[in-house]
Wavefront OBJ file of the C-alpha trace (Angstrom):
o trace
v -10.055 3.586 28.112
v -7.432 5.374 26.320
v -4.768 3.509 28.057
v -6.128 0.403 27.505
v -6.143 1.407 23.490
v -2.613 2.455 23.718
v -1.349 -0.680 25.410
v -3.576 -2.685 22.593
v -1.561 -0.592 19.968
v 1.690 -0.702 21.602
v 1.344 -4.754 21.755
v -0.026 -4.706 18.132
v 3.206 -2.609 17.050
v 5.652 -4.852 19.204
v 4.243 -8.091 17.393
v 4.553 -6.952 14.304
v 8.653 -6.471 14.910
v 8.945 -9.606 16.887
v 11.584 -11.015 15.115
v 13.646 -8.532 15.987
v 13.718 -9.601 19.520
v 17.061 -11.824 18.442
v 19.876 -10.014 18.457
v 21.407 -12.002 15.370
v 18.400 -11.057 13.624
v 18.880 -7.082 14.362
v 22.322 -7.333 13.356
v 21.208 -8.772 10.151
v 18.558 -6.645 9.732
v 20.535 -3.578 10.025
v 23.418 -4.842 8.091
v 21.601 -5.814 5.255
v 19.058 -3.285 5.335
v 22.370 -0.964 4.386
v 23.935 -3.045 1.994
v 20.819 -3.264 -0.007
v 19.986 0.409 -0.271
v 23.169 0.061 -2.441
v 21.702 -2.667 -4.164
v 19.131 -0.665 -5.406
v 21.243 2.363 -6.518
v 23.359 0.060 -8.435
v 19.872 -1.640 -9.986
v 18.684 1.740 -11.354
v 22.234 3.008 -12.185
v 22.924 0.198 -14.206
v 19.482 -0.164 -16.231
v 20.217 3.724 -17.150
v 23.613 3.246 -18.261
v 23.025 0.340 -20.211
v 19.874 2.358 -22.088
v 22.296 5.432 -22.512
v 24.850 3.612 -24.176
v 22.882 1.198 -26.349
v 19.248 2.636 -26.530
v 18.512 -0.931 -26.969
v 15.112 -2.346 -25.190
v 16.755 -5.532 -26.251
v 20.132 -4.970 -24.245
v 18.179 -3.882 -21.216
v 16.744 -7.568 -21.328
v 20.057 -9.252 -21.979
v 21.585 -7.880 -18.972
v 18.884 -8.633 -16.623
v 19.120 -11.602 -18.591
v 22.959 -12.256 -17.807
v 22.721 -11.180 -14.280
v 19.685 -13.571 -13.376
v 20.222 -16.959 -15.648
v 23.032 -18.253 -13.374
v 19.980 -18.854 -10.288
v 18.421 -20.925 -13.442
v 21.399 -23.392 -14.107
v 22.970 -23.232 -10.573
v 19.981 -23.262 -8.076
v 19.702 -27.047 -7.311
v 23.755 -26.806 -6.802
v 23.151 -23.844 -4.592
v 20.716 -25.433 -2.644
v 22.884 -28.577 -1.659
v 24.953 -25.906 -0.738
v 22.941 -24.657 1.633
v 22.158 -27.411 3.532
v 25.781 -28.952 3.996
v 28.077 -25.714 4.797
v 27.622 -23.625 7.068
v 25.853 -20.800 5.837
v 27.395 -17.855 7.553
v 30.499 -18.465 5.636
v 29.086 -18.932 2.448
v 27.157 -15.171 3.045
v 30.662 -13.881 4.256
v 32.215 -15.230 0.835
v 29.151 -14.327 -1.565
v 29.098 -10.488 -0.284
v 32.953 -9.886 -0.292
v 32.773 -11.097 -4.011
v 29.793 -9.002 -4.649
v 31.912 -6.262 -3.143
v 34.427 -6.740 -5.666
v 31.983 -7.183 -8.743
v 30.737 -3.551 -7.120
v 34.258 -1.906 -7.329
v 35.257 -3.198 -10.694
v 31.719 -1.910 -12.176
v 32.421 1.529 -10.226
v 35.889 1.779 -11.489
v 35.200 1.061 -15.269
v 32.202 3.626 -15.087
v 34.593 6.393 -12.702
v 37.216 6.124 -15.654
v 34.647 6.311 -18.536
v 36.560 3.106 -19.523
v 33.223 1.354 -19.278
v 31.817 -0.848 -22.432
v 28.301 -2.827 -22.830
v 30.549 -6.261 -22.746
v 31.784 -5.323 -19.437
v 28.367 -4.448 -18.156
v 27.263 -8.263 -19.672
v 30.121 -10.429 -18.189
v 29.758 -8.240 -14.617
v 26.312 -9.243 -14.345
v 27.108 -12.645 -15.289
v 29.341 -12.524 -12.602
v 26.934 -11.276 -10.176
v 24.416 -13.504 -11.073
v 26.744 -16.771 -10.293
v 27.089 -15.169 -6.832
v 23.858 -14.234 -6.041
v 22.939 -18.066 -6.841
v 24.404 -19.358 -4.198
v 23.704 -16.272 -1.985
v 20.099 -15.998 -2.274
v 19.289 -20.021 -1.409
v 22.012 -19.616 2.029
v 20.310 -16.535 3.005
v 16.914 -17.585 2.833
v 17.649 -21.202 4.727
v 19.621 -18.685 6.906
v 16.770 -17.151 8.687
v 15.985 -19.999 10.301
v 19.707 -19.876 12.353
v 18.669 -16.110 13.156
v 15.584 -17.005 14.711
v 14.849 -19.117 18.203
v 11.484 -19.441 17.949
v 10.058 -20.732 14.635
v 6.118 -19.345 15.044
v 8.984 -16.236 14.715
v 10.143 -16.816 11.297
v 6.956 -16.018 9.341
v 7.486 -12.430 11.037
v 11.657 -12.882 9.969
v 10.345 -13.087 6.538
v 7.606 -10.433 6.661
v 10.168 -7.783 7.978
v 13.090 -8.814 5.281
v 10.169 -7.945 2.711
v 9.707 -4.727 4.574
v 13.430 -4.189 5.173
v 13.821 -4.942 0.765
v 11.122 -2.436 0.139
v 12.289 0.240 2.456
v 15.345 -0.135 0.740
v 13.717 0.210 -3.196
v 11.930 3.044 -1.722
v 14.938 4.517 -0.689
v 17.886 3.396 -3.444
v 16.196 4.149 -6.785
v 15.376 8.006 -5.563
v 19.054 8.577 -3.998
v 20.350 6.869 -7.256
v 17.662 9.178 -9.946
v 19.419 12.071 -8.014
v 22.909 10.962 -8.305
v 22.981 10.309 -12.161
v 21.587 13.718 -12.881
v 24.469 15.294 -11.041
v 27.338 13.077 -11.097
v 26.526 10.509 -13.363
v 26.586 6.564 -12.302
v 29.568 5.346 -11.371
v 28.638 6.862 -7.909
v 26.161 4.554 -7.536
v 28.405 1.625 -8.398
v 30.730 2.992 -5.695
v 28.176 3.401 -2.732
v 27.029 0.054 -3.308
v 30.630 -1.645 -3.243
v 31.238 0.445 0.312
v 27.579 -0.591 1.682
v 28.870 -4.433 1.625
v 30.864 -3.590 4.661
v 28.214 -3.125 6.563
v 26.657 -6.966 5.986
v 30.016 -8.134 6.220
v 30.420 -6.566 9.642
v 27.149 -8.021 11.277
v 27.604 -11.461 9.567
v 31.097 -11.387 11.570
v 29.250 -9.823 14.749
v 26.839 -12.827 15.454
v 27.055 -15.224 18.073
v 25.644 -18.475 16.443
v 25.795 -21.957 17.779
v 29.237 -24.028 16.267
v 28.120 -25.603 12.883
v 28.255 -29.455 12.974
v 28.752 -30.910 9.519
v 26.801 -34.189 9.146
v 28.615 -36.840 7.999
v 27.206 -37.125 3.831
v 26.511 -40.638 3.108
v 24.599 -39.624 -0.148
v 26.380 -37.893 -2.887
v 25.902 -34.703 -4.495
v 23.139 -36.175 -7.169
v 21.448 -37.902 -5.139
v 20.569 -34.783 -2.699
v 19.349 -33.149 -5.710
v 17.443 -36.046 -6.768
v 16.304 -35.991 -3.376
v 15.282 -32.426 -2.808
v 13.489 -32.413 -6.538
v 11.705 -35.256 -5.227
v 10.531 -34.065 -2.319
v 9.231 -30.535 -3.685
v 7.605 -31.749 -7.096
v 6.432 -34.770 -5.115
v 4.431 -32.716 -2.689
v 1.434 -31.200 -4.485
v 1.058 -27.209 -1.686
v 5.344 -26.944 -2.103
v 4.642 -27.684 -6.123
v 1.912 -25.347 -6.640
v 3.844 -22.392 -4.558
v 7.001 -22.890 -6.437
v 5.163 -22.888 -9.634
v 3.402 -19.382 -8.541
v 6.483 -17.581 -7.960
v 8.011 -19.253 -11.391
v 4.757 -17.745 -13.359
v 4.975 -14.263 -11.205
v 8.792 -13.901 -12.248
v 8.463 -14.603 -15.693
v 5.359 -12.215 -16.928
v 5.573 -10.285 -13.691
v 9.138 -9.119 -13.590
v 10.113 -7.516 -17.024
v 8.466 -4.416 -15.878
v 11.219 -3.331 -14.191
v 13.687 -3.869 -17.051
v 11.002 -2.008 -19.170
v 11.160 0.810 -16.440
v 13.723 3.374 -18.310
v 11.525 3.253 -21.796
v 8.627 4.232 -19.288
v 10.309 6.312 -18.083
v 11.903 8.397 -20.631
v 10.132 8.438 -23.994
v 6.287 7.219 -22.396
v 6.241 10.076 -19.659
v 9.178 12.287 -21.337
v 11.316 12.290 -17.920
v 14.707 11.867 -16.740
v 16.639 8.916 -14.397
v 14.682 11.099 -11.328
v 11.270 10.182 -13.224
v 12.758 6.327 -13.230
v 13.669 6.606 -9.444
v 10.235 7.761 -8.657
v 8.421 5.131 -10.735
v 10.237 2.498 -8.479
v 10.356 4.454 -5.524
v 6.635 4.195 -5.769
v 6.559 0.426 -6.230
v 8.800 0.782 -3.044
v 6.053 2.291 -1.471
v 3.405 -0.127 -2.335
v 5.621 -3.120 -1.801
v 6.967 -1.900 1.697
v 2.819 -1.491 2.815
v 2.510 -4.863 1.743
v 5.013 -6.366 3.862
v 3.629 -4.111 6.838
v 0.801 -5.759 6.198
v 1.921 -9.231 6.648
v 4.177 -8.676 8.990
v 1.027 -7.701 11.461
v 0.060 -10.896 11.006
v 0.260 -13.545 13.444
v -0.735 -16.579 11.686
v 0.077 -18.035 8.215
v -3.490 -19.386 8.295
v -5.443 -17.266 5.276
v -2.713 -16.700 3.135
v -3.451 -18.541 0.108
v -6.450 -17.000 -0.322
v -4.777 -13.358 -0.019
v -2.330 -14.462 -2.467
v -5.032 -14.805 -5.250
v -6.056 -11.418 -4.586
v -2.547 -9.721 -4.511
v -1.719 -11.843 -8.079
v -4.838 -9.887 -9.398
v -3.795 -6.970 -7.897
v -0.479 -7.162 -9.335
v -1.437 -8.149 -13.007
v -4.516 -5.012 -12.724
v -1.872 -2.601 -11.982
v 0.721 -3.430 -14.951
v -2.241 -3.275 -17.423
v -3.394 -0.045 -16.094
v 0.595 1.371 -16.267
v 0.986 0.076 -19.718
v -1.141 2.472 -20.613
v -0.814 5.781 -18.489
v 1.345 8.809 -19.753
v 0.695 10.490 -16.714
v 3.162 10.349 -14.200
v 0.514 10.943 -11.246
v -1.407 8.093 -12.392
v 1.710 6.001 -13.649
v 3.095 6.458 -9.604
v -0.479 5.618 -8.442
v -0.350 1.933 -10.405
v 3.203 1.463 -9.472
v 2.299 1.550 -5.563
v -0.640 -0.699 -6.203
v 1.699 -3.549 -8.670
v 4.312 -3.126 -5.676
v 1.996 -3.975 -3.084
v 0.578 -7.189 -5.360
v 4.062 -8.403 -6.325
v 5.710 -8.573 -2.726
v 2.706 -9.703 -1.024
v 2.285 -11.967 -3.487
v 5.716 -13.160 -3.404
v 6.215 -13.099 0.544
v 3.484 -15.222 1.273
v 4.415 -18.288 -0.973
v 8.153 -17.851 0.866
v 6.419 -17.811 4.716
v 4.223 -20.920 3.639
v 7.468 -22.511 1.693
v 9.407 -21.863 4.811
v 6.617 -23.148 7.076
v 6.033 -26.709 5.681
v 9.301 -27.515 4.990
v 11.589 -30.326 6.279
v 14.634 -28.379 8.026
v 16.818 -30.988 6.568
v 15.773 -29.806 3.126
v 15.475 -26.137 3.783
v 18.082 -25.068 1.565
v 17.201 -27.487 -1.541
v 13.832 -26.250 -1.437
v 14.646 -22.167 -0.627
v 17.247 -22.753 -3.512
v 13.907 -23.894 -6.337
v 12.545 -21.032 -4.865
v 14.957 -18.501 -5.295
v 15.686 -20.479 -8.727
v 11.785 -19.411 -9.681
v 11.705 -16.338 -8.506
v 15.246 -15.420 -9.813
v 16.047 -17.862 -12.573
v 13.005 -17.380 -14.541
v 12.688 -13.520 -14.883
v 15.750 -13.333 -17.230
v 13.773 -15.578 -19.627
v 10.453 -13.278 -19.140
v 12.590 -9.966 -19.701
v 14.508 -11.637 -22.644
v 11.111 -12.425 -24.337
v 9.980 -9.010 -23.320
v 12.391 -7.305 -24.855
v 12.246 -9.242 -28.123
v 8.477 -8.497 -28.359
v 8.637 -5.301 -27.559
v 11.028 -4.205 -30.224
v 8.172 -5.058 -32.509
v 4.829 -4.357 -30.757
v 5.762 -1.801 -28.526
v 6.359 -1.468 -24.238
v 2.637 -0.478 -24.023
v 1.260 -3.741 -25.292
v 4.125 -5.862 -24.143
v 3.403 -4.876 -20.330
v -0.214 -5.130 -20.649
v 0.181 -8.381 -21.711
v 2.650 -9.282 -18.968
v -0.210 -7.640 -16.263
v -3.054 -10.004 -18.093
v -0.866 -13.019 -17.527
v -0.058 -12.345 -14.402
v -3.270 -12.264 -13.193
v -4.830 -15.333 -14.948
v -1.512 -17.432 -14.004
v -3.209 -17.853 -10.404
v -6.322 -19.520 -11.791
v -4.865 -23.153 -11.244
v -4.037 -22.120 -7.592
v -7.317 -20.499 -6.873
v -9.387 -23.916 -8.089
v -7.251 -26.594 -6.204
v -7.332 -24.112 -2.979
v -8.791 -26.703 -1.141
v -7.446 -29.588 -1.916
v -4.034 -28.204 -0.973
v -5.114 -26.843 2.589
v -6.644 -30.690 3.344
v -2.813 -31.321 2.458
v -0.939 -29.027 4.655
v -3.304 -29.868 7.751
v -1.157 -32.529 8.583
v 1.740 -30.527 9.144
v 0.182 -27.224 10.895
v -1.357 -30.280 13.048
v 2.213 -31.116 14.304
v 3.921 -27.179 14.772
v 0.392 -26.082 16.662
v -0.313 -23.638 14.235
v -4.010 -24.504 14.428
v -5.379 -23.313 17.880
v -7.631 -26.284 18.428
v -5.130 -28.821 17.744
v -1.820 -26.933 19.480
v -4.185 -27.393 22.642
v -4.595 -31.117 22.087
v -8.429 -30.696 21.763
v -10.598 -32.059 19.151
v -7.295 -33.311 17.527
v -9.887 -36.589 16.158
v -12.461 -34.233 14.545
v -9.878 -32.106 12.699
v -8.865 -35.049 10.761
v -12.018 -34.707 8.714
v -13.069 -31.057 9.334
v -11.528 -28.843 6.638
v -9.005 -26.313 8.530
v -9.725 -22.604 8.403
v -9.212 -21.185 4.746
v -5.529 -20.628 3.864
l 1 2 3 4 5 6 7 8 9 10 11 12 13 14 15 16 17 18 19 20 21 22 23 24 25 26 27 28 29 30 31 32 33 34 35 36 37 38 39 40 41 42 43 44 45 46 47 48 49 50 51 52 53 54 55 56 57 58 59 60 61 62 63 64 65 66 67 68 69 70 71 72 73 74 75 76 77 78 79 80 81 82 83 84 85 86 87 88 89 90 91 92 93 94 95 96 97 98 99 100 101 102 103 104 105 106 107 108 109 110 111 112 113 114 115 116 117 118 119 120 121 122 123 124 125 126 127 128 129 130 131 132 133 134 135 136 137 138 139 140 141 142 143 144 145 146 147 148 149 150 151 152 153 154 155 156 157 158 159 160 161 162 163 164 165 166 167 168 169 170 171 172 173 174 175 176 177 178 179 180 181 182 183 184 185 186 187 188 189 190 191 192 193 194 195 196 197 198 199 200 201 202 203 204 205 206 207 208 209 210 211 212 213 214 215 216 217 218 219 220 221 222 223 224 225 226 227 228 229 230 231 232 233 234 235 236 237 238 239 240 241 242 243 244 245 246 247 248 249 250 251 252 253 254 255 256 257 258 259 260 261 262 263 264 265 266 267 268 269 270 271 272 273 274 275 276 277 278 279 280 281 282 283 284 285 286 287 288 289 290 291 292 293 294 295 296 297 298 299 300 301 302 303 304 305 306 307 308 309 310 311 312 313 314 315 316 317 318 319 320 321 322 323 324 325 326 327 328 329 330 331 332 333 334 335 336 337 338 339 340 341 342 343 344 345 346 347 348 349 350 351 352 353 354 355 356 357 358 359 360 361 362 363 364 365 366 367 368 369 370 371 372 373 374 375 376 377 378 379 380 381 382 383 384 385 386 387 388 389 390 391 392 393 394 395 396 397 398 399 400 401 402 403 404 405 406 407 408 409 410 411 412 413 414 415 416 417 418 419 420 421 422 423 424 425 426 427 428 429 430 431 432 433 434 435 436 437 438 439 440 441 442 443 444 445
């Protein structure tokens, strides 16, 4: 009996790291698993040394502002991309610039040569690359991964691989500032490139064909706006992540108020609050990564947006760091499921010929409209205050998922077409009852 329970568990724990059955997938996994550790130093590093120097709420927002704008304007662009280069050599290009961005923010920092317009046009800088970097990589995964029923677990673990890394970055970095100040972060991350450089350059990928273009650049735009805004499921997920980034977001640009003058703590207290966000986000993608189906989703992702919105509200308000930690585990475990599952379904029901138009509105939602929500954040809460300012963001948050949550089921009578033809419904990948489930309502989503 107890064998049988440990085989169940071992085969349990094996599915949920599937994905990492591809060896270009490990590579990538490890690679940037390191690389964004850095990522997160640099985050927190960067958010304190901008509040140091300015003690401006407003400034905070402007550079989040800066460095996430350019996925706004240059998304679609990115996205064409995407789908017409190949991609490994775009990521090789985006992270040896974001290397150098890296160095030149550590070196102006390490010299104490460092000024609040060099912080601004850096993160400009950043955000131009990370444009084109976040639509490659997410149309990437699909090149990483043999077996598409695979890639829902791809994504689940790159959310787990994110959060291990927030759980792990904003601590080391809270540390680091109290002793040696922040240009050490700046420098870590600029070294931990090399290691997604390295596995970028160590996988064996089948020889890109380029595809002869017969439309022009326009016209794939007009072409990939089409098809997203045209389809009613790929509409409404797009517009989810859109709403989540722009109330949803700002919290973490209002993190170093929080931290300092609400609970009267240091850059450790900031690398805790996110560390703990790290913690609820990485359960979250545990959770979905133990998942084997994509069937059931939507309906989770109303309860995670709830979630997510509950715990803001209830942090707005806390001046307890115990209790402050406790809400930023459960907003971290709303926010990434929340924000994983509209990726898995995007990446499910898209045309592969589109991939990277669509990935690139994504990442253009998710990324392009937080600077506008932390912008507005700041604003308002130079006059009303971070407390109220949150709690609003938390209330919006939640009721932003209404719309969803009434046309549920209109949208999975739209998507049964398509989990019809990849055999992600049992009854119909086994060719049985495939004339009934034209008019039986598939399982909830």
């Amino acid at each position: 009996m107890n064998q049988m329970a440990s085989a169940q568990s071992s085969s349990k724990l094996s599915g949920m790291f599937r994905a990492l059955r591809y060896r270009n997938y490990r590579l990538f996994f490890v690679g940037q698993g390191i690389s964004l550790i850095g990522t997160w130093m640099q985050q927190i590093a960067l958010s304190w040394l901008v509040y140091r120097l300015t003690d401006s709420v407003f400034l905070l927002g402007a550079v989040t502002f800066c460095s996430q704008v350019p996925s706004f304007l240059l998304g679609p662009f990115a996205g064409v991309v995407a789908d017409r280069f190949d991609r490994r050599r775009v990521l090789l290009l985006t992270q040896l610039l974001s290397m150098l961005q890296a160095s030149t923010l550590a070196a102006l920092v390490l010299t104490d040569a460092v000024q609040i317009w060099h912080v601004l046009a850096l993160s400009a800088l950043l955000g131009i690359i990370n444009a084109y970097d976040i639509a490659t990589r997410q149309a990437f995964v699909i090149e990483m991964v043999d077996k598409r029923e695979d890639v829902s677990n791809a994504i689940a673990l790159n959310s787990s691989m994110f959060n291990m890394a927030r759980l792990v970055g904003p601590s080391v970095a809270g540390i680091l500032i109290a002793l040696v100040g922040e240009g050490m972060c700046f420098l870590i991350n600029a070294l931990s490139y090399i290691a997604v450089l390295a596995s970028l350059l160590l996988m064996r990928l089948k020889p890109f064909e380029r595809k002869k273009q017969e439309r022009r650049v326009w016209q794939s735009l007009r072409e990939g706006f089409s098809y997203a805004f045209g389809f009613a499921p790929i509409r409404a997920l797009i517009l989810i992540v859109a709403l989540l980034s722009l109330f949803g977001m700002p919290f973490s640009v209002l993190m170093p108020v929080f931290a300092r003058d609400i609970l009267h703590g240091g850059a450790n207290t900031l690398g805790y609050l996110m560390g703990a966000s790290g913690v609820g986000a990485l359960t979250g993608a545990l959770f979905l990564a133990q998942r084997k189906t994509v069937v059931g989703l939507g309906r989770i992702m109303i309860f995670t947006m709830v979630v997510f919105g509950a715990g803001l509200i209830a942090f707005s308000f806390s001046e307890v760091l115990l209790v402050s930690l406790l809400c930023m585990l459960f907003s971290g475990f709303g926010m990434i499921v929340t924000m994983a599952s509209c990726n898995t379904l995007l990446q499910t029901i898209v045309d592969d010929d589109k991939r990277g138009r669509v990935m690139s509105l994504y990442s253009m939602a998710f990324m392009g409209m937080a600077p506008f929500g932390s912008m507005l954040a700041g604003s308002v809460a130079e006059y009303i205050g971070v407390n109220y300012t949150l709690a609003a963001c938390g209330f919006l948050c939640a009721i932003s998922i209404i719309p969803f949550a009434l046309s549920l089921k209109r949208l999975r009578v739209l998507v049964t077409p398509i989990y019809q033809r990849l055999g992600i419904l049992p009854e119909i990948a086994t060719g049985l009852q495939s004339a009934s489930s034209l008019t039986t309502p598939p399982e909830e989503r």
